[in-house]
Every structure is written in structure tokens, then in C-alpha cells.
DRENPA-3360 file (N, C-alpha, C; in nm, 2 decimals, always signed):
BEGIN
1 = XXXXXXXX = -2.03/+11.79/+3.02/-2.01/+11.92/+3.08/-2.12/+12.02/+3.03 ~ -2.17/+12.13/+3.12/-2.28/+12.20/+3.11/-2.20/+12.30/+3.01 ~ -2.27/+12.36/+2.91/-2.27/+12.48/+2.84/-2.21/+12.59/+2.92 ~ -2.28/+12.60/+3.08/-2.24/+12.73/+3.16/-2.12/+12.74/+3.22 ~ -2.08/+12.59/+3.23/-1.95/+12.59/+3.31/-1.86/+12.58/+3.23 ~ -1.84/+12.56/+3.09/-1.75/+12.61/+2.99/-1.73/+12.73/+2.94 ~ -1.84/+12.83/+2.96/-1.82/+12.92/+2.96/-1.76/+13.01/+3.07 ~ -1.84/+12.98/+3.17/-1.75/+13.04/+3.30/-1.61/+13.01/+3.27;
9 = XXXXXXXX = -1.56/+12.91/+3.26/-1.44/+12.87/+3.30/-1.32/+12.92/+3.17 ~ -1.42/+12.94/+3.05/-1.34/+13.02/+2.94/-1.31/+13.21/+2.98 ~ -1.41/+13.23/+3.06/-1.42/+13.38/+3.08/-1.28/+13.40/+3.22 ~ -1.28/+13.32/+3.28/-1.20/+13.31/+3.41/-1.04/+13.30/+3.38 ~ -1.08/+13.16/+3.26/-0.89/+13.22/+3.23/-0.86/+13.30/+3.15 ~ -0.99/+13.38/+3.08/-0.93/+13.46/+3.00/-0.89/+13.63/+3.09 ~ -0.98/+13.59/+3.15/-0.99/+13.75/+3.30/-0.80/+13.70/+3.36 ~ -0.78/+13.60/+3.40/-0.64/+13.57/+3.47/-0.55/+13.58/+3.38;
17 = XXXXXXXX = -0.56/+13.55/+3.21/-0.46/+13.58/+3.09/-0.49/+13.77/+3.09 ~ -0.58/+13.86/+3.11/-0.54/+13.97/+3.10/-0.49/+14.04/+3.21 ~ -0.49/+13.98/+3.31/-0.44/+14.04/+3.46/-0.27/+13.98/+3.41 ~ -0.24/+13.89/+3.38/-0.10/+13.83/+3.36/-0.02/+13.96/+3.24 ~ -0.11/+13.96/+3.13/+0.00/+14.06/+3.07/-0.01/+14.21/+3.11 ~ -0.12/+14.26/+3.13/-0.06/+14.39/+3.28/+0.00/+14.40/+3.34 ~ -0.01/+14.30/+3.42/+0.12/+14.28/+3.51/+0.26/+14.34/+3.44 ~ +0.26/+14.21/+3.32/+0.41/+14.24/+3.25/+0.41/+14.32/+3.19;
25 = XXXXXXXX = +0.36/+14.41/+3.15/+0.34/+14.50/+3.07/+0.39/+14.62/+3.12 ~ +0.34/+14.62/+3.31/+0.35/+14.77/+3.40/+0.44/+14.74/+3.47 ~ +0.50/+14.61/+3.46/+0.64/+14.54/+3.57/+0.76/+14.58/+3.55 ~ +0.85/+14.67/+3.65/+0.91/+14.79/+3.66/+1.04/+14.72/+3.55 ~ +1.12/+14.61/+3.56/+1.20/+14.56/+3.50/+1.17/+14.60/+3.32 ~ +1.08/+14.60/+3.31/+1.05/+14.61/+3.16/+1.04/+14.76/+3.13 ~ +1.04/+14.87/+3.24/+1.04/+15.00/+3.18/+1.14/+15.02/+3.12 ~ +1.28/+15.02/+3.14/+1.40/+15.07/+3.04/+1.39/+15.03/+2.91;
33 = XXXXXXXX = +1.32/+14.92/+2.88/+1.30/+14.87/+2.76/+1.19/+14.95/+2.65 ~ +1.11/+14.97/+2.74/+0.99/+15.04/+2.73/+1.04/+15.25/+2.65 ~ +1.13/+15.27/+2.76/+1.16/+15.42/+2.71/+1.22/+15.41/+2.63 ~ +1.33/+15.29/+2.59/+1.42/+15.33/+2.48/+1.31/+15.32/+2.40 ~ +1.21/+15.20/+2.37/+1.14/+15.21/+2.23/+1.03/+15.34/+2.21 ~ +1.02/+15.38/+2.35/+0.98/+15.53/+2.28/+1.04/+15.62/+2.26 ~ +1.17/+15.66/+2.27/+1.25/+15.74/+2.20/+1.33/+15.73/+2.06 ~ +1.28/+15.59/+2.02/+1.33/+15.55/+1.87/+1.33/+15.69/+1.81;
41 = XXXXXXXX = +1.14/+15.77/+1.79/+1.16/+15.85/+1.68/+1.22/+16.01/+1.72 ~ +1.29/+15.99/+1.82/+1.36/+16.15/+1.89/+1.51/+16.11/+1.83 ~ +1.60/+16.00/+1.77/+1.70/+15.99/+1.79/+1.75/+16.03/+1.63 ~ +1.86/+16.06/+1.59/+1.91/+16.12/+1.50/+1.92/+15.98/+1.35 ~ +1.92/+16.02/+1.25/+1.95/+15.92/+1.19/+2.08/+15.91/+1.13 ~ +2.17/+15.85/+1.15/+2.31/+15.81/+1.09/+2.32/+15.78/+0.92 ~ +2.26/+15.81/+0.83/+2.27/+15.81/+0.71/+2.26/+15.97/+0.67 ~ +2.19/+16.08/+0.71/+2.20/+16.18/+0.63/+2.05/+16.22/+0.63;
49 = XXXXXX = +2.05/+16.33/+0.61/+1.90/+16.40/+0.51/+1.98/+16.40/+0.37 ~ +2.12/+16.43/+0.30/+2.12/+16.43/+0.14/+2.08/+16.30/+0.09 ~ +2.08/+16.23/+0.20/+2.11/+16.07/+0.07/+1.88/+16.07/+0.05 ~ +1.83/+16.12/+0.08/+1.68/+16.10/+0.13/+1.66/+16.14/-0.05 ~ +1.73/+16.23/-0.09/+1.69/+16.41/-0.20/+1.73/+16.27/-0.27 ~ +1.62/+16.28/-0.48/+1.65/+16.25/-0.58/+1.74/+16.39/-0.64;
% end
């Protein structure tokens, strides 16, 4: 096999492996998932601020 055509053909699946996780990444099913992990750091924490204090 030629040099060129290994590389073409490495660039091609790697171009179709980044169009695949965009996809999943911006694929509507996955948003709820998505907002909860961005509101982790808005949510209260269930242990306290005293227990934090020496």
C-alpha cells in the first residue's frame, strides 16, 4: 500500500470519528443529562458549612 493512501484513509476515519461524537454530543436525548451536570455546582450541599470550620 502507498504511503498516500494510508494516510488519506487515516484522515477520513478520523474526519467520520469527529462528526460521530458531535453528533452525540449535540443529540437532543443527551441534553437532560447534560443540564443536570451543569447545575452540579448551583445545588446546595447536604452536609453543612459548620462541619467545613476547624
Amino acid at each position: 500500500m502507498d504511503s498516500g493512501l494510508i494516510g488519506a484513509s487515516v484522515t477520513v476515519l478520523f474526519f467520520l470519528l469527529f462528526i460521530a461524537i458531535v453528533w452525540w454530543a449535540y443529540h437532543k436525548d443527551n441534553r437532560k443529562k447534560y443540564e443536570e451536570a451543569a447545575n452540579i455546582p448551583f445545588e446546595e450541599d447536604d452536609t453543612g458549612a459548620d462541619s467545613r470550620h476547624l
